[in-house]
N, C-alpha and C positions, 0 to 999 in steps of 0.2 A: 423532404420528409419531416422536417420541424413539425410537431405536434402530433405527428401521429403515431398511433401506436407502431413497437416493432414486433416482428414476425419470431416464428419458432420458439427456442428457448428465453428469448428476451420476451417474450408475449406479454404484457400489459405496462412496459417501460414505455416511457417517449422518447423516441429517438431526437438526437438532436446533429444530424448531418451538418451544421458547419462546422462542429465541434470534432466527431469522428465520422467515420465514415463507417455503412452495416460490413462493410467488406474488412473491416481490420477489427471486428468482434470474435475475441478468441470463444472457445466454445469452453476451453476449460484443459487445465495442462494434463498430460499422460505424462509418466518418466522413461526414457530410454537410457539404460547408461548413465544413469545418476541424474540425468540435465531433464527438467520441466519442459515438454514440448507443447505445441497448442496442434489442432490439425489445420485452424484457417485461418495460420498466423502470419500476418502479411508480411513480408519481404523485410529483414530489418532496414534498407537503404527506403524506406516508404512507410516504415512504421515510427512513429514517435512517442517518446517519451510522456507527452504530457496529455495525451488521448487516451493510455493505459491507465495515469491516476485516475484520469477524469472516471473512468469505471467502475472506481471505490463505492462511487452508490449503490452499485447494482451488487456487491459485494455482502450478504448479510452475514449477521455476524452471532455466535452461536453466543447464547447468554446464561451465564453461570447461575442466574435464578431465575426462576419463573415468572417472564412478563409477556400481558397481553399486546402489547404493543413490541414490534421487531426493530431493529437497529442494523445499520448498515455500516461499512466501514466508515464513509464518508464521514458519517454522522459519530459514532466516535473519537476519530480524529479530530473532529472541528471541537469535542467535548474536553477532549484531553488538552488541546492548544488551549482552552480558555483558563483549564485548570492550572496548565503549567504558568499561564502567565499571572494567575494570584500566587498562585506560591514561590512563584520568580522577584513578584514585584513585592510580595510581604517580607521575602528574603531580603531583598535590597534596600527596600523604603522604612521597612519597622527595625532590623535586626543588621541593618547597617555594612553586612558583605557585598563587596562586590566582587566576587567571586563567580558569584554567578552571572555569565552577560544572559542577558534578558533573552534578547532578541536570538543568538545562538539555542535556548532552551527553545523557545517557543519554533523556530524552525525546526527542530528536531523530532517535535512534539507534531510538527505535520508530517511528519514522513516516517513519523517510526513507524508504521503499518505499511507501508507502501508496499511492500512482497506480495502481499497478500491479495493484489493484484493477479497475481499469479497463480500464487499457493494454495488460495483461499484461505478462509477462515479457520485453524485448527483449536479447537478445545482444549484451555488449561491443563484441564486436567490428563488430555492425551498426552499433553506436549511432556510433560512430566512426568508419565506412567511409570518408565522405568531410564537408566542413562544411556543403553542402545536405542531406545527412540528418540531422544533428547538431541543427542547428537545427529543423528538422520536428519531431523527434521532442522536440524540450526545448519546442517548442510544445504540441505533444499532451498532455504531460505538465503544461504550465501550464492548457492547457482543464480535461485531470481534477482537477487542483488544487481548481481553482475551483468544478468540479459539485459536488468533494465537499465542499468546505467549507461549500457550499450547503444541504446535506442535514441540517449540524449544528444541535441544535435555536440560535434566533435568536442568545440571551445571549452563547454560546461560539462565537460564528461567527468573532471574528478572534484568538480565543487558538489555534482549531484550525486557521486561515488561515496563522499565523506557524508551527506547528509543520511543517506540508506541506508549506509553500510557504517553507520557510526564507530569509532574507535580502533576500528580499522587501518583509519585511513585518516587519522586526526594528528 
């Protein structure tokens, strides 16, 4: 199925079957019970962790100003890794801290979206409307944490636990 379009709600993405498969395409999470479900979420012993990032692109992403051009998670993330690594490296190379390890920022800086996977995209400004949705929502985001670190194969379960779920678990 490489190159061609996918069907239904993915309708004008290309699928890319060696990467994932159409069968482990969540449709998009309900809450039961506090926990993020999917309806056509494939098995976690068969689903993996690194075919759910991979979905970041398909992820758009709600933008706080008006532009005619749309933004995906993906494409965020890749913005922010670049940023963190100038102000990592202006940190360390100009201003002489090494306090800051580089390379710890810039990992961090891939994954701090990763929920969003899940969660999707929420808007700043919801996210902070009032501190009982604040909290909801930093819940939600601990639930997806956790599915996903879940999904990691065993070995790397709490190296990919500490990157997600930052500070947590540091």
């Amino acid at each position: 199925m490489r190159g061609q379009h996918c069907q239904g709600r993915y309708a004008g993405n290309y699928c890319d079957s060696d990467i994932i498969s159409q069968a482990s395409l969540p449709d998009g999470p309900r809450i039961e019970s506090g926990v993020a479900v999917t309806e056509n979420a494939v098995p976690a012993e068969r689903a993996h962790l690194f075919a759910y990032l991979y979905r970041l692109r398909l992820i758009g992403r709600w933008g706080l100003m008006r532009s005619t051009v749309p933004e995906n998670v993906a494409e965020h993330t890749y913005q922010v890794a670049i940023l963190t690594h100038a102000l990592a490296t202006i940190s360390h190379d100009v201003f002489g801290r090494t306090d800051v390890p580089i390379d710890r920022a810039i990992t961090l800086a891939l994954f701090h979206d990763a929920t969003e996977v899940i969660t999707g995209d929420i808007p700043t400004p919801v996210k902070h409307h009032n501190p009982r949705v604040h909290a909801s929502l930093r819940e939600l985001e601990h639930l997806a944490a956790e599915q996903l670190t879940g999904l990691a194969p065993s070995p790397t379960r709490d190296t990919y636990r500490s990157l997600i779920t930052p500070g947590e678990h540091d």
